[in-house]
matplotlib code that plots the C-alpha trace (Angstrom):
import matplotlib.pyplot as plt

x = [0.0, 2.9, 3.9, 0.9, 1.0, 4.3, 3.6, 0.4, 2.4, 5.0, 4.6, 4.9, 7.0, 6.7, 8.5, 7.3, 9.2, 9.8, 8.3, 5.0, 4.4, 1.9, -0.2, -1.7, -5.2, -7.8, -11.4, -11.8, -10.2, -10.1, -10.1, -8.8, -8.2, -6.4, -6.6, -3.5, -4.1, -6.1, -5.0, -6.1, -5.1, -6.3, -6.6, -6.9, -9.1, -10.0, -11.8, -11.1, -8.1, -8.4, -7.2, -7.0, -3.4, -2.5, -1.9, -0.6, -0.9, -1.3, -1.2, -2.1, -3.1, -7.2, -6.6, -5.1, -7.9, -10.4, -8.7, -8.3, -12.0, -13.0, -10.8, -12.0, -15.7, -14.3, -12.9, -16.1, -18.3, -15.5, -15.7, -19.4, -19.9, -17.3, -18.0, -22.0, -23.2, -21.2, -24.1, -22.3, -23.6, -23.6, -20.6, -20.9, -19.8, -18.5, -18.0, -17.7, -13.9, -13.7, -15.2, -16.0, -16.1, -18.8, -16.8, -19.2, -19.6, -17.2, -18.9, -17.2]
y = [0.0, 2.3, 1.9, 3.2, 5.9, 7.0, 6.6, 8.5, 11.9, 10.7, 11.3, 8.4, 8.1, 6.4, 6.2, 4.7, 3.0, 4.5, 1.5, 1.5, 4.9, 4.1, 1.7, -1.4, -1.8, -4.7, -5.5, -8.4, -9.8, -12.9, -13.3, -16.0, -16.8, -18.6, -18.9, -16.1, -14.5, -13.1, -13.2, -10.6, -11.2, -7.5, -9.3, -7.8, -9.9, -8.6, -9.2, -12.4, -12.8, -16.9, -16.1, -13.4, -12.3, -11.2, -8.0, -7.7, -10.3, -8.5, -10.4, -9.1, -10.2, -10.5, -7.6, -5.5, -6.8, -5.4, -2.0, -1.6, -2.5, 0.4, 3.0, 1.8, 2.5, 5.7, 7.0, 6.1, 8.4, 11.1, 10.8, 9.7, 13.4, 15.3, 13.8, 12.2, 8.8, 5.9, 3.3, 0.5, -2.7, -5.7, -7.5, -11.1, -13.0, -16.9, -18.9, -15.9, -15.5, -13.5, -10.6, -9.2, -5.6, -5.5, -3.3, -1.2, -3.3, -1.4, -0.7, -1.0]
z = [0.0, 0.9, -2.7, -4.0, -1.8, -3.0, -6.6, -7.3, -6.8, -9.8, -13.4, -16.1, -18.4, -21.7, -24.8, -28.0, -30.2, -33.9, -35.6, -33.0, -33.7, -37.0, -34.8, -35.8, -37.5, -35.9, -37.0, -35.2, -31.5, -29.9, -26.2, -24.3, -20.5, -17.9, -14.4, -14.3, -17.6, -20.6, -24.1, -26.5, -30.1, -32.2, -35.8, -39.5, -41.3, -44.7, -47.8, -49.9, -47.4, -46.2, -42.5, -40.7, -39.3, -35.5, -35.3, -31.8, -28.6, -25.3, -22.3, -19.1, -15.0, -14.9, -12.3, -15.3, -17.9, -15.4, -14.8, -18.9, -19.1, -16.8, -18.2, -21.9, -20.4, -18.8, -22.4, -24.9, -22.1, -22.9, -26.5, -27.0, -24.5, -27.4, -30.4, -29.8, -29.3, -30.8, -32.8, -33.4, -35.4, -33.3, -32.9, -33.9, -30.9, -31.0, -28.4, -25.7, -27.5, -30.9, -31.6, -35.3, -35.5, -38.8, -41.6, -43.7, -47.3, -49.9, -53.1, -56.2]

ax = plt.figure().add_subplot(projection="3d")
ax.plot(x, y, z, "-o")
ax.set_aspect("equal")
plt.show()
């Protein structure tokens, strides 16, 4: 507890790599658990492509899973209150693991 105490007065510091600094692009994730852990593969799965490719694994503590959670529900209040509400399609859900964020169909 002492530690906590002592570190909320600190500023963070974080540096980001040259080649993370363009991001990675996801439309779908799979989520995956342990007793210790959650997996989060962010995936780019495109048209005509046969497989979808990991973009980026994190793995965190189910403590840490829980915070991001909360601070991901903190920050879509923030920018629905900015920017107006967010009306997303329903995900398509399978097995309680992967997640398909539904693209809008491109028109040729």
């Amino acid at each position: 507890m002492a530690n906590n105490e002592n570190n909320q007065g600190q500023q963070i510091q974080i540096e980001i790599p040259t080649e993370e600094m363009q991001g990675r692009y996801s439309n779908l994730a799979m989520i995956t658990h342990g007793p210790n852990d959650f997996f989060i593969d962010m995936i780019l799965m495109g048209p005509n492509m046969p497989k979808g490719r990991v973009q980026s694994r994190i793995i965190m503590t189910p403590e840490n899973a829980k915070q991001l959670m909360f601070a991901l529900q903190q920050n879509i209040q923030k920018y629905e209150q900015t920017f107006g509400e967010i009306k997303p399609k329903a995900p398509v859900i399978n097995n309680n693991t992967v997640i398909d964020f539904p693209l809008p169909k491109g028109k040729a």
